[in-house]
N, CA, C and O atoms as CSV, one atom per row, in Angstrom:
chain,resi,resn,atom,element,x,y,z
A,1,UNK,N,N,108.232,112.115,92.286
A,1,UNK,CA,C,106.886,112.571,92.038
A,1,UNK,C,C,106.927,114.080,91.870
A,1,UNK,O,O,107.488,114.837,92.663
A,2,UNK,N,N,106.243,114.474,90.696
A,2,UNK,CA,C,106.095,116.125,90.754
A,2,UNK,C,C,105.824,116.525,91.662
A,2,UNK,O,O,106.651,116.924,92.482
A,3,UNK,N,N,104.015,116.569,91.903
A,3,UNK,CA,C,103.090,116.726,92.726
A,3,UNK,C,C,101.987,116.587,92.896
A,3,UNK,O,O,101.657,115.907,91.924
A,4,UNK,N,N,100.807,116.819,93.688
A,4,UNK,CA,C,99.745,116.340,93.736
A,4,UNK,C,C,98.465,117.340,93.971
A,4,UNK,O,O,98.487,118.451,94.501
A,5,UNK,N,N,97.808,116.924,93.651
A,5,UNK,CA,C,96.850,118.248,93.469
A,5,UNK,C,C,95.207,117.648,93.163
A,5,UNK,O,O,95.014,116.484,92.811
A,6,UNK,N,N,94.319,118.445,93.321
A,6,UNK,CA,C,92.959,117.583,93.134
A,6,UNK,C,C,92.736,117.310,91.771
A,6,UNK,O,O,92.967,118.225,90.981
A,7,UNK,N,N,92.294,116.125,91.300
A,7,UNK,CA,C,91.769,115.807,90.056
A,7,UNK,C,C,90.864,116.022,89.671
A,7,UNK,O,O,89.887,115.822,90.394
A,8,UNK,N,N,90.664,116.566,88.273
A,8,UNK,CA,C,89.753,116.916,87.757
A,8,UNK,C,C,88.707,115.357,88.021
A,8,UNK,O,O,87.586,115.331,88.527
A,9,UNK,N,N,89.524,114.152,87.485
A,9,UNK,CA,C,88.599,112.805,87.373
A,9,UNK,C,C,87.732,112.547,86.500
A,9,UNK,O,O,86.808,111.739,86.603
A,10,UNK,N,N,88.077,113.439,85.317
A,10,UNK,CA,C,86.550,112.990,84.221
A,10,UNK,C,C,86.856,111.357,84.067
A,10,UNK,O,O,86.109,110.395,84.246
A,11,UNK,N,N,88.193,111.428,83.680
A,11,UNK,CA,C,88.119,110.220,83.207
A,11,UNK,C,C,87.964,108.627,84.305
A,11,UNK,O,O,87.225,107.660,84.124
A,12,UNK,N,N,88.859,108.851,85.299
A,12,UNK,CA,C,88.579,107.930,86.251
A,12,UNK,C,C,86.993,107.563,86.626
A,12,UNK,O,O,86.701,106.424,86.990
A,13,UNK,N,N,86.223,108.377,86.536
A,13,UNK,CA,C,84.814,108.407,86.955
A,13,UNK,C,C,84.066,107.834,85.558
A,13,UNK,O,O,83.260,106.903,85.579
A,14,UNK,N,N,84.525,108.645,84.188
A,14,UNK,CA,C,83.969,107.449,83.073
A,14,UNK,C,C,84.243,106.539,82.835
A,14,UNK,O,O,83.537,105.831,82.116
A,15,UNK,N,N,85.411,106.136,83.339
A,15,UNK,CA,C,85.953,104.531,83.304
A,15,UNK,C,C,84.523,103.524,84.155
A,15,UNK,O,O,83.633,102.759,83.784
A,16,UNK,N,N,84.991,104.091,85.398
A,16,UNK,CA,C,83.794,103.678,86.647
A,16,UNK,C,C,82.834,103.705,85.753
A,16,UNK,O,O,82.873,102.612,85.188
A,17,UNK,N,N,81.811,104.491,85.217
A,17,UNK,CA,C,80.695,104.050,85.328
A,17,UNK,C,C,80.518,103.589,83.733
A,17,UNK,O,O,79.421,103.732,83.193
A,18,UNK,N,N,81.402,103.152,83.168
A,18,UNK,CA,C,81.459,102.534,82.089
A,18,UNK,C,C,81.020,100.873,82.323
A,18,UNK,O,O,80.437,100.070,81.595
A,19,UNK,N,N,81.621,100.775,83.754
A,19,UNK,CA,C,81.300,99.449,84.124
A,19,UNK,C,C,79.661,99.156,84.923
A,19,UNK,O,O,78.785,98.296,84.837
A,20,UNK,N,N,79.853,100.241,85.594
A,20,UNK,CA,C,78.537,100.118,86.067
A,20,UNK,C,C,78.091,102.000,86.317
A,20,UNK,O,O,78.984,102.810,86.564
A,21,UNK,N,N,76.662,102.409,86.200
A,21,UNK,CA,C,76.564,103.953,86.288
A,21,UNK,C,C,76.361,104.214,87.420
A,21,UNK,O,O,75.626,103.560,88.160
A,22,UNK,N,N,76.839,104.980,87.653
A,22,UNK,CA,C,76.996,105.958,89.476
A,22,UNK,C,C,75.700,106.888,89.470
A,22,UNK,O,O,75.515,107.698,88.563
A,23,UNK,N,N,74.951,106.750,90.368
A,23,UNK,CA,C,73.947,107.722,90.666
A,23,UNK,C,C,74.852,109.252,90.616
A,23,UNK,O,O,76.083,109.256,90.622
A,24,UNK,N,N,73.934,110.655,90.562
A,24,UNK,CA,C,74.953,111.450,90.981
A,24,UNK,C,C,75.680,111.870,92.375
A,24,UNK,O,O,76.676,112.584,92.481
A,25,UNK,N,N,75.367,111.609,92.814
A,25,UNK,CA,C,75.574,111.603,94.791
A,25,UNK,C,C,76.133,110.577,94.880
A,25,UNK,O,O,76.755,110.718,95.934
A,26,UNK,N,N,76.429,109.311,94.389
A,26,UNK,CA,C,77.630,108.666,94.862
A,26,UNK,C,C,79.131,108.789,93.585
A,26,UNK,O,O,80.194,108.206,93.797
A,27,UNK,N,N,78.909,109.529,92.512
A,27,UNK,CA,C,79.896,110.359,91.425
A,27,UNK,C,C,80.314,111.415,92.076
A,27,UNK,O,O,81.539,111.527,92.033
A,28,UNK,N,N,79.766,112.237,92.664
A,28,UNK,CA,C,80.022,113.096,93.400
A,28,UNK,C,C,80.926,112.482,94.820
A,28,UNK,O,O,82.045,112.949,95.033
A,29,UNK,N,N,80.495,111.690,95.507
A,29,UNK,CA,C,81.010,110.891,96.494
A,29,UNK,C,C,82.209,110.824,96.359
A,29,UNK,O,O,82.941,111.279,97.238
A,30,UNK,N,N,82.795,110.151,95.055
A,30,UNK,CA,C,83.346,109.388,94.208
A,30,UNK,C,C,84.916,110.501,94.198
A,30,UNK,O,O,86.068,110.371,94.612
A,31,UNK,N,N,84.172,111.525,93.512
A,31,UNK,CA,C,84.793,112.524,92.802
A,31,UNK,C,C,85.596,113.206,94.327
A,31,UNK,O,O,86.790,113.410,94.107
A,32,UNK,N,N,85.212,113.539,95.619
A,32,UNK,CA,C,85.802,114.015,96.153
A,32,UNK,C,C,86.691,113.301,96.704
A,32,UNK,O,O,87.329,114.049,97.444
A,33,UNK,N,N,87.101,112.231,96.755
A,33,UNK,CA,C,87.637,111.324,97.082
A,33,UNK,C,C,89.099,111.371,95.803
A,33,UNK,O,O,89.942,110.651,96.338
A,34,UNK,N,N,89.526,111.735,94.833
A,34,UNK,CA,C,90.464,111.429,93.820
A,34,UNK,C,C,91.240,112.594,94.150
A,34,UNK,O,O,90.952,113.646,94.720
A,35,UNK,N,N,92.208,112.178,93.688
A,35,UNK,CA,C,93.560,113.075,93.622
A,35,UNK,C,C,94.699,112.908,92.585
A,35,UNK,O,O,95.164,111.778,92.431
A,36,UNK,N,N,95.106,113.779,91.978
A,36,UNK,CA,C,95.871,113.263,90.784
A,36,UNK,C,C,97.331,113.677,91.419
A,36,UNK,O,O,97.536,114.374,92.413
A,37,UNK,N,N,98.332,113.010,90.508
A,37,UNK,CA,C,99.682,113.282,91.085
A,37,UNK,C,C,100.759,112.898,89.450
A,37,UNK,O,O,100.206,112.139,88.654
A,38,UNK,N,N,101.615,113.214,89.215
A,38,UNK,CA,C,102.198,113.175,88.235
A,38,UNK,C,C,103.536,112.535,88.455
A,38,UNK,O,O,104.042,112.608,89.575
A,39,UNK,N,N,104.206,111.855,87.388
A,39,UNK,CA,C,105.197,111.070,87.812
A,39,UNK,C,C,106.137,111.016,86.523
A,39,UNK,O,O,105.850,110.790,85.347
A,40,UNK,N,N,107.781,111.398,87.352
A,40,UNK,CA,C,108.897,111.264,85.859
A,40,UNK,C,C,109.035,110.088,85.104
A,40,UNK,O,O,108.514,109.097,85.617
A,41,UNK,N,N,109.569,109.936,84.075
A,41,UNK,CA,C,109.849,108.703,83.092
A,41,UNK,C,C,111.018,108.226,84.515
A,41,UNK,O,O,111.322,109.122,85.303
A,42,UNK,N,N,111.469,107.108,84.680
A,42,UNK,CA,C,112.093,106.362,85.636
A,42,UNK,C,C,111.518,106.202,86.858
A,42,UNK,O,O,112.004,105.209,87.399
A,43,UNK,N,N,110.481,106.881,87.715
A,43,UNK,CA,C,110.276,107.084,88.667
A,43,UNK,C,C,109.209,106.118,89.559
A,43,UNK,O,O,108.039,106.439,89.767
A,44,UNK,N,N,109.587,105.374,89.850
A,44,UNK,CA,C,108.922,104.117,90.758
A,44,UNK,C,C,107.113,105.092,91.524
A,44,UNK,O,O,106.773,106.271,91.618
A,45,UNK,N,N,106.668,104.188,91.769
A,45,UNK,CA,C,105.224,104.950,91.634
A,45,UNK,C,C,104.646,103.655,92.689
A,45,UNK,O,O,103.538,103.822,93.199
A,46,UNK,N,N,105.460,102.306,93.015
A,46,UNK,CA,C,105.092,101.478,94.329
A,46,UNK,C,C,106.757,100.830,94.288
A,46,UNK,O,O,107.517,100.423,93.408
A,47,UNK,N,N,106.802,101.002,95.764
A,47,UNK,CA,C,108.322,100.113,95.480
A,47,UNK,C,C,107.842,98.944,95.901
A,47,UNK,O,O,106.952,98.910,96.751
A,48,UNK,N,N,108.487,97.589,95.242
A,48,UNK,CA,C,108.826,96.385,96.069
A,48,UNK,C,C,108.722,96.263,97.314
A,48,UNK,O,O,109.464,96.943,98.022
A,49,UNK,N,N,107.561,95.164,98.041
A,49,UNK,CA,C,107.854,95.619,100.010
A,49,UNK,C,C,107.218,96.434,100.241
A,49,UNK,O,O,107.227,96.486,101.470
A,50,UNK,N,N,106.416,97.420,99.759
A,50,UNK,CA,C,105.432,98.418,100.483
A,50,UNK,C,C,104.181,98.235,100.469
A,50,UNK,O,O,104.077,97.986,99.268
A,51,UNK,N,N,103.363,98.177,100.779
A,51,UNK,CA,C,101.844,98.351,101.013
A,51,UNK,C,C,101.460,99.376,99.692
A,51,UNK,O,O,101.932,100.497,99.507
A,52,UNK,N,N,100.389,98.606,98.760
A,52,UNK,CA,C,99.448,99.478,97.201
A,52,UNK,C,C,98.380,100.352,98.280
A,52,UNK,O,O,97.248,99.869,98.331
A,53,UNK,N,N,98.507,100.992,98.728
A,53,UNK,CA,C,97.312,101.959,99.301
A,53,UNK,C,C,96.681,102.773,98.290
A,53,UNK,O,O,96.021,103.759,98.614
A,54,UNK,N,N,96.852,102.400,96.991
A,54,UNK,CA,C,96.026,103.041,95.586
A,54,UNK,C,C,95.548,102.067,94.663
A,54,UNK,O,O,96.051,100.946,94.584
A,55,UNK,N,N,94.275,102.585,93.727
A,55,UNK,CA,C,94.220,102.295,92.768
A,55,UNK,C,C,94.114,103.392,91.852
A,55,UNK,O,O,93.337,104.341,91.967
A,56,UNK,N,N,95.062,103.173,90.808
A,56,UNK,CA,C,95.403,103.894,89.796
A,56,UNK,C,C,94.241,104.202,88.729
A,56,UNK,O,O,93.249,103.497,88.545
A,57,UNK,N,N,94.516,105.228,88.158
A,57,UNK,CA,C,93.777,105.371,86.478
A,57,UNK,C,C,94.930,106.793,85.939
A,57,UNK,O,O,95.307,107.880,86.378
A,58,UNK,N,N,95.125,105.970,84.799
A,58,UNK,CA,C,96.341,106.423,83.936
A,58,UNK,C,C,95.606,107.706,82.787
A,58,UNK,O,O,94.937,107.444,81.788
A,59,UNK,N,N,95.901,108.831,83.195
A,59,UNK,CA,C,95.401,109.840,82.531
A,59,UNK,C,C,96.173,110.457,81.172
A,59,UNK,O,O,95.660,111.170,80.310
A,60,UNK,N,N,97.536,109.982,81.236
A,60,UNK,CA,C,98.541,110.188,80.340
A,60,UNK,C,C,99.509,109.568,80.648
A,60,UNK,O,O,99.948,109.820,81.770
A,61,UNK,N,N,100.313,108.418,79.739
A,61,UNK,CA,C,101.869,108.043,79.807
A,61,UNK,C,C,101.306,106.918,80.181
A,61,UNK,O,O,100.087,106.765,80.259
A,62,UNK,N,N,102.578,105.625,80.564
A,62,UNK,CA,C,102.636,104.638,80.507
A,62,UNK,C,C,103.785,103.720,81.756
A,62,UNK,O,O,104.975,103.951,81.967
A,63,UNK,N,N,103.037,102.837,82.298
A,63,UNK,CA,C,103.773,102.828,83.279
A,63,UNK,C,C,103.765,100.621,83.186
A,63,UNK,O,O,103.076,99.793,82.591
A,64,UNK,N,N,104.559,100.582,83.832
A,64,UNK,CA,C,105.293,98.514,83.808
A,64,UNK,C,C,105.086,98.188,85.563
A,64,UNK,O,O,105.571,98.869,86.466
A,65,UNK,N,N,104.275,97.023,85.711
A,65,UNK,CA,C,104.711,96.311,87.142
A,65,UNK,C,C,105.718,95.533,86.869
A,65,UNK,O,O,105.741,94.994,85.762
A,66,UNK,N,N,106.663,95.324,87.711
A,66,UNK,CA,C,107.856,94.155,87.112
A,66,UNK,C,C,108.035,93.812,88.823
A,66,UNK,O,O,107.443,94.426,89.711
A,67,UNK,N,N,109.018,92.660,89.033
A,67,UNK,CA,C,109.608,92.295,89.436
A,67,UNK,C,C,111.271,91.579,89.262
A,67,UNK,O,O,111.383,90.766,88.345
A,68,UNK,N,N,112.115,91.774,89.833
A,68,UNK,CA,C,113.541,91.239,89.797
A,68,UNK,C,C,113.855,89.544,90.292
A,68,UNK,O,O,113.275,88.918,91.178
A,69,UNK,N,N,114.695,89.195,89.612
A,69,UNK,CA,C,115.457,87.959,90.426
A,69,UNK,C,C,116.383,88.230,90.671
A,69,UNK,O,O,116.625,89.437,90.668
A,70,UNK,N,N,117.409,87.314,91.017
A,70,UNK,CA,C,118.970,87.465,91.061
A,70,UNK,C,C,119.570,87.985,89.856
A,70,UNK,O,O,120.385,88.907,89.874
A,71,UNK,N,N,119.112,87.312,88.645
A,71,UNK,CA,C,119.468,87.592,87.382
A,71,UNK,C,C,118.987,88.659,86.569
A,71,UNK,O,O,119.724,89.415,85.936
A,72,UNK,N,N,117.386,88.730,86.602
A,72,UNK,CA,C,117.083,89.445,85.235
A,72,UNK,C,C,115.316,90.007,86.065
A,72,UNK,O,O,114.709,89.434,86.970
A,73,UNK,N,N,114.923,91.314,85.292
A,73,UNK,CA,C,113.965,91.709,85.372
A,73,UNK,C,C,112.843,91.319,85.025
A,73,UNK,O,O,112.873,91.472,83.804
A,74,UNK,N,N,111.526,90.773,85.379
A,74,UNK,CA,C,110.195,89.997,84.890
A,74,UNK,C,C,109.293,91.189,85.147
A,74,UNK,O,O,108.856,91.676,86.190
A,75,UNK,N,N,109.129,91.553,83.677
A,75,UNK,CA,C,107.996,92.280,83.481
A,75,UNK,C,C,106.135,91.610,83.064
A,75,UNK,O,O,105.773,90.988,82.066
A,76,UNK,N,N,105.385,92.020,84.164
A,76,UNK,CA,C,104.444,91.672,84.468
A,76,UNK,C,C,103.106,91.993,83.091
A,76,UNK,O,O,102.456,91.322,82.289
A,77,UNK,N,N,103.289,93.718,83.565
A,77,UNK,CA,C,102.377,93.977,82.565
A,77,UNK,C,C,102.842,95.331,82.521
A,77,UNK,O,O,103.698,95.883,83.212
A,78,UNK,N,N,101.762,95.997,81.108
A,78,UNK,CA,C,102.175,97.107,81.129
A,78,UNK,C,C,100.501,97.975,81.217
A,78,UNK,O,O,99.404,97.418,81.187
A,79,UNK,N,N,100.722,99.150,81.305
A,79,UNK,CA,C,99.220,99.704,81.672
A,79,UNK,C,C,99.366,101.220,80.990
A,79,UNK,O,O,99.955,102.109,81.605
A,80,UNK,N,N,98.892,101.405,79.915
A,80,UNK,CA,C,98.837,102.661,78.934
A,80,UNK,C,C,98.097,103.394,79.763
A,80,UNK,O,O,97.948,103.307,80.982
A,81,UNK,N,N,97.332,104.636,78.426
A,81,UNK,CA,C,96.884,105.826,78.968
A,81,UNK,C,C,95.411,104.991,78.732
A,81,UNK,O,O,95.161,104.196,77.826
A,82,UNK,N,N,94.454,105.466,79.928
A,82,UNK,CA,C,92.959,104.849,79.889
A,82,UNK,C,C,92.886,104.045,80.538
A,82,UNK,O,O,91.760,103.553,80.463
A,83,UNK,N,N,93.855,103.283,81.608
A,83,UNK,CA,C,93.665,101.984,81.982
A,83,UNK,C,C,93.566,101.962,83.517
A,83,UNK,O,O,94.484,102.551,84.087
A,84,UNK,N,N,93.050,101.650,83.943
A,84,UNK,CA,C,92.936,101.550,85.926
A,84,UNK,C,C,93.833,100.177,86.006
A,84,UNK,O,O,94.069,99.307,85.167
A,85,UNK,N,N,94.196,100.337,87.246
A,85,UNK,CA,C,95.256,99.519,87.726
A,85,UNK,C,C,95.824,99.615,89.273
A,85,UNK,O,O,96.290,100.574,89.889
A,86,UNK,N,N,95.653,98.550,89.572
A,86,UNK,CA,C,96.499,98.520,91.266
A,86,UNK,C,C,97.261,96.976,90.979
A,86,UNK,O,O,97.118,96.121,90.105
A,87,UNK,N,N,98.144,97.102,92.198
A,87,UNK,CA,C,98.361,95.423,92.530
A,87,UNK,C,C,98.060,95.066,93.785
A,87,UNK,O,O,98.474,95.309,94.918
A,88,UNK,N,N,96.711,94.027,92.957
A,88,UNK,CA,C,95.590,93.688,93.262
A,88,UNK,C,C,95.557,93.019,94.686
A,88,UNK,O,O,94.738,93.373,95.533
A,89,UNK,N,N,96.411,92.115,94.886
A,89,UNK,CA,C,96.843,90.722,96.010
A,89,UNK,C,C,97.315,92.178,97.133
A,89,UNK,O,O,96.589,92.461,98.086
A,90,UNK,N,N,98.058,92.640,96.957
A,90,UNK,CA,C,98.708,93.952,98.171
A,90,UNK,C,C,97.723,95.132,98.113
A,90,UNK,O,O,98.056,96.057,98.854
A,91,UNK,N,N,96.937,95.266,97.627
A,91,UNK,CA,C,96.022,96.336,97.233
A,91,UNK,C,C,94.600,95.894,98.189
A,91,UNK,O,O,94.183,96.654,99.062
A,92,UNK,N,N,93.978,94.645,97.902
A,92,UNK,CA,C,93.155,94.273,98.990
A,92,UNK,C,C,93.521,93.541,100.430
A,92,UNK,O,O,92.768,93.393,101.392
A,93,UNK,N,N,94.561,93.229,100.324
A,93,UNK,CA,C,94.982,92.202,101.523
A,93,UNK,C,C,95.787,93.586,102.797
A,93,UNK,O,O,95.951,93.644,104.016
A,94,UNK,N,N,96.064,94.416,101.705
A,94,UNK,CA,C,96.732,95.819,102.458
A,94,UNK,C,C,98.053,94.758,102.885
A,94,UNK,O,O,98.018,94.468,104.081
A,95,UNK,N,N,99.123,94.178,102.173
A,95,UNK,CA,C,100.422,93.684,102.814
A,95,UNK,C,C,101.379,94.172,101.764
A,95,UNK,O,O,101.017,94.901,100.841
A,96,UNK,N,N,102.407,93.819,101.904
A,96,UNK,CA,C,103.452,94.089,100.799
A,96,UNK,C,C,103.457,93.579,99.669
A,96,UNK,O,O,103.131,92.424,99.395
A,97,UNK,N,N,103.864,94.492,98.870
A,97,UNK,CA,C,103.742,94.106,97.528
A,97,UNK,C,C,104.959,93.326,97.011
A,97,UNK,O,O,106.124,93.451,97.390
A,98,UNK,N,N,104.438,92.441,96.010
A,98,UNK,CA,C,106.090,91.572,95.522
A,98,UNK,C,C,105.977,92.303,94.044
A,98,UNK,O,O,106.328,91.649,93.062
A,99,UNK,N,N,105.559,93.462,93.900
A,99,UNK,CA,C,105.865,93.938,92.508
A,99,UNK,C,C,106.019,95.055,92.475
A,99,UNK,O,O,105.278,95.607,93.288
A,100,UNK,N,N,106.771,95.884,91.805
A,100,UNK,CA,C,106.936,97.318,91.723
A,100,UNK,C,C,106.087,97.874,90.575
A,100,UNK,O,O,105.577,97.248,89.646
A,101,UNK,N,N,106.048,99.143,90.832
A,101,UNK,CA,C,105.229,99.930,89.365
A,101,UNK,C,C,106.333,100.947,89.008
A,101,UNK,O,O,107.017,101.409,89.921
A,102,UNK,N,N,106.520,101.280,87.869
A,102,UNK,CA,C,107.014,102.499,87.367
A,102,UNK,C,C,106.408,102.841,86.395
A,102,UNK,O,O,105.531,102.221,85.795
A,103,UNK,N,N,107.130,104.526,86.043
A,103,UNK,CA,C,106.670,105.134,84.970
A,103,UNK,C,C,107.698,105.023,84.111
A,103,UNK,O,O,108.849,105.151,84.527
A,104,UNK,N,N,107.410,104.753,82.698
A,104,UNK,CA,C,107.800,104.347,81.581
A,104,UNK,C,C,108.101,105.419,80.602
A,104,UNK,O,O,108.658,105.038,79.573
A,105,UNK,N,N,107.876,106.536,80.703
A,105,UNK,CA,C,107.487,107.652,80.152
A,105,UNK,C,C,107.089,108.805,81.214
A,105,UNK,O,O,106.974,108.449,82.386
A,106,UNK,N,N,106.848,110.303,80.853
A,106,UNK,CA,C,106.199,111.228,82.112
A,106,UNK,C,C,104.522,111.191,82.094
A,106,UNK,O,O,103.725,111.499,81.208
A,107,UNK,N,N,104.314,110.642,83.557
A,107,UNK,CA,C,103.115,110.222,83.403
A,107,UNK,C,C,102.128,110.895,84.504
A,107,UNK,O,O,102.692,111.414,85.467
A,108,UNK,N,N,100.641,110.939,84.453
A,108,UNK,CA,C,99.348,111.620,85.442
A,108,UNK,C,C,98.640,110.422,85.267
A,108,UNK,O,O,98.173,109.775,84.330
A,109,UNK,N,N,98.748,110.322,86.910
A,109,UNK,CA,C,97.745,109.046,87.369
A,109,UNK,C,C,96.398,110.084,87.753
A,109,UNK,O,O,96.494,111.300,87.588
A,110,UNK,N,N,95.536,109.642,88.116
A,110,UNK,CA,C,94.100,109.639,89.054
A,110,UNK,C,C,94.260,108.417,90.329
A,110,UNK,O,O,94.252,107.229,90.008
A,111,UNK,N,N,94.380,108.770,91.554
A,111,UNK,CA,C,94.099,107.930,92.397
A,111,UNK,C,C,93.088,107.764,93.654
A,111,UNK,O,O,92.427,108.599,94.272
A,112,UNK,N,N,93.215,106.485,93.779
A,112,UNK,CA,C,91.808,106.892,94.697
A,112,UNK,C,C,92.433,105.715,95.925
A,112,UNK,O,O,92.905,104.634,95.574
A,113,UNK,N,N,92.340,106.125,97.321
A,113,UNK,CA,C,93.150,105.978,98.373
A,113,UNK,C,C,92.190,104.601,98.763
A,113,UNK,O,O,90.979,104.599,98.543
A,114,UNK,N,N,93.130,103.079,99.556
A,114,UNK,CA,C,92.126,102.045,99.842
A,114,UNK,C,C,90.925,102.653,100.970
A,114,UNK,O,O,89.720,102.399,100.966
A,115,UNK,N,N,91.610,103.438,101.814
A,115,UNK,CA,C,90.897,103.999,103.419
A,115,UNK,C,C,89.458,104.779,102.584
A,115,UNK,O,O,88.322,104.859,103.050
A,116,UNK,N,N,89.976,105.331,101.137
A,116,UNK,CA,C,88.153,106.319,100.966
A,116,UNK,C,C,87.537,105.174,99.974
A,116,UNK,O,O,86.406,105.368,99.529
A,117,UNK,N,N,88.170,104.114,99.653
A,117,UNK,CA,C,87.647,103.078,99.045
A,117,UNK,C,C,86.776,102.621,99.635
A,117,UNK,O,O,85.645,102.560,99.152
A,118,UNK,N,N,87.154,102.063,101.157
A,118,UNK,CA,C,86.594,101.483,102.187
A,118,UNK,C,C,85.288,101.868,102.407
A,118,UNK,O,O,84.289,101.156,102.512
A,119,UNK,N,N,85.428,103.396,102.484
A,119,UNK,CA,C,84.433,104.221,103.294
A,119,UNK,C,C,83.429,104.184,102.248
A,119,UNK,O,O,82.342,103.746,102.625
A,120,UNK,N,N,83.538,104.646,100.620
A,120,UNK,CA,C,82.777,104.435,99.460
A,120,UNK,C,C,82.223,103.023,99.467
A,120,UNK,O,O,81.208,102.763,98.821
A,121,UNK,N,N,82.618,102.454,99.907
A,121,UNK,CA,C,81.767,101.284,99.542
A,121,UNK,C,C,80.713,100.611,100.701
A,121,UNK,O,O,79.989,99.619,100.616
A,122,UNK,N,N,80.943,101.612,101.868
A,122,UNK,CA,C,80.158,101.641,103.094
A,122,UNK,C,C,78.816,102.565,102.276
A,122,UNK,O,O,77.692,102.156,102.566
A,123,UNK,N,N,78.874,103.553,101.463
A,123,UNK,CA,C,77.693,104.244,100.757
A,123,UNK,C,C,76.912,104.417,99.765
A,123,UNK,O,O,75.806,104.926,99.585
A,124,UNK,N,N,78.132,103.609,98.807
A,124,UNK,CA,C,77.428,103.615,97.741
A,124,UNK,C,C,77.094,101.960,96.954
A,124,UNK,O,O,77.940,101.075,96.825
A,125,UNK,N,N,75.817,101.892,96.561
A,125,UNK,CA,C,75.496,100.955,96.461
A,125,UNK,C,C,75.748,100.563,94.923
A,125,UNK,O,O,74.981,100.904,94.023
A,126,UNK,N,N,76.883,99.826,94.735
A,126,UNK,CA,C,77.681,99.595,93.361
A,126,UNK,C,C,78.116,98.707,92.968
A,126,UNK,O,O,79.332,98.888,92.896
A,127,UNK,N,N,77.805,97.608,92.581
A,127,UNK,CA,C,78.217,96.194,92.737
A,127,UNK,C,C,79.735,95.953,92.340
A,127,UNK,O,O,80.156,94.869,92.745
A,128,UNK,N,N,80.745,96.805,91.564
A,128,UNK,CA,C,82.062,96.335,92.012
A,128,UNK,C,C,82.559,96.905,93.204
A,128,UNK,O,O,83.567,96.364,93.660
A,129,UNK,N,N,82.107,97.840,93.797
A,129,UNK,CA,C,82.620,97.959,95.161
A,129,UNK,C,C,82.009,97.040,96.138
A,129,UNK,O,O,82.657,96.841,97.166
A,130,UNK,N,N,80.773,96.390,95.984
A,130,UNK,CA,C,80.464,95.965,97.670
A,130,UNK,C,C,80.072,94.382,96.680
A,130,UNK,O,O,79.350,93.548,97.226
A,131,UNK,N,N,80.659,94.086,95.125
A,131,UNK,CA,C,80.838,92.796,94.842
A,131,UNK,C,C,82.383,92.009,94.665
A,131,UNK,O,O,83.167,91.716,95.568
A,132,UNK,N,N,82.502,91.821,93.453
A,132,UNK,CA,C,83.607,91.610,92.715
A,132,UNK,C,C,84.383,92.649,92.279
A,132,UNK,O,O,84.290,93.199,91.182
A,133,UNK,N,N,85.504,93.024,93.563
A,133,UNK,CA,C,85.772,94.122,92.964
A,133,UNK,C,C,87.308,94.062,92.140
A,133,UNK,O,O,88.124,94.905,91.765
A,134,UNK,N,N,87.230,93.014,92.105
A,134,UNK,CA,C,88.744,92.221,90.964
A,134,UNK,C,C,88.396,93.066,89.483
A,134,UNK,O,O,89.231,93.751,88.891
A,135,UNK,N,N,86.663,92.807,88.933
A,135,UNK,CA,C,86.422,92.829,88.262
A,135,UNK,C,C,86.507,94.502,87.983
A,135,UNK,O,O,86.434,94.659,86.764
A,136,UNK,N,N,86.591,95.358,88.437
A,136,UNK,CA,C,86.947,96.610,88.138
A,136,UNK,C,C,88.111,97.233,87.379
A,136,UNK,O,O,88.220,98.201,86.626
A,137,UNK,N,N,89.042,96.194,87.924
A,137,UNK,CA,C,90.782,96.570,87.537
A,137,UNK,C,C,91.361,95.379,86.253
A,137,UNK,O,O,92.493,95.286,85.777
A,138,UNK,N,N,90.085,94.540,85.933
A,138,UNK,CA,C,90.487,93.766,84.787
A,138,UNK,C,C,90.929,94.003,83.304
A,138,UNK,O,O,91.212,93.046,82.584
């Protein structure tokens, strides 16, 4: 990982309210809560076995969830520039993940932590946070 630093978030936040619109006091909410961090072409971004304590939004570059067998690599999906993304099953259940993420290219996420997820959705009244919130990362 390069490093990490506060995000601007235009875009993570127009994604959001693309789906549904954020009052300004919970955009604002929203907004202090993100942090951007940058990541090399090769550079794993969730390993296999760890806990997703993020959901992503891809500000530049391109990144693959995969998983391994004995034999050969199974690539899941891939997630360009514009796209939000966690893994989803380890992301809400908070357990280990059976999939890795990398970067595919040099890439700037936007992330937003599950713990200020939690707390955001204790305030703001938003129906993919306090509904379906699958439907956010689809």
């Amino acid at each position: 990982m390069i490093t990490d630093h506060f995000a601007d978030a235009t875009n993570f936040l127009a994604f959001v309210s693309s789906l549904s619109p954020l009052e300004s006091e919970a955009n604002e909410s929203m907004r202090s809560k993100l942090y951007q961090k940058k990541y090399r072409k090769g550079e794993l971004i969730l390993e296999t076995g760890t806990v997703c304590k993020r959901i992503y939004f891809i500000d530049s570059g391109l990144v693959k969830t995969f998983f391994y067998t004995h034999t050969r690599e199974f690539i899941m999906r891939f997630f360009a520039e514009g796209s939000m993304f966690t893994v989803l099953d380890s992301f809400l259940a908070q357990r280990p993940s059976a999939y890795a993420v990398q970067a595919l290219e040099d890439t700037e996420i936007t992330c937003l932590n599950y713990d200020d997820m939690e707390m955001l959705c204790g305030i703001i009244p938003w129906k993919p946070f306090t509904g379906n919130f699958s439907q956010l990362l689809r």
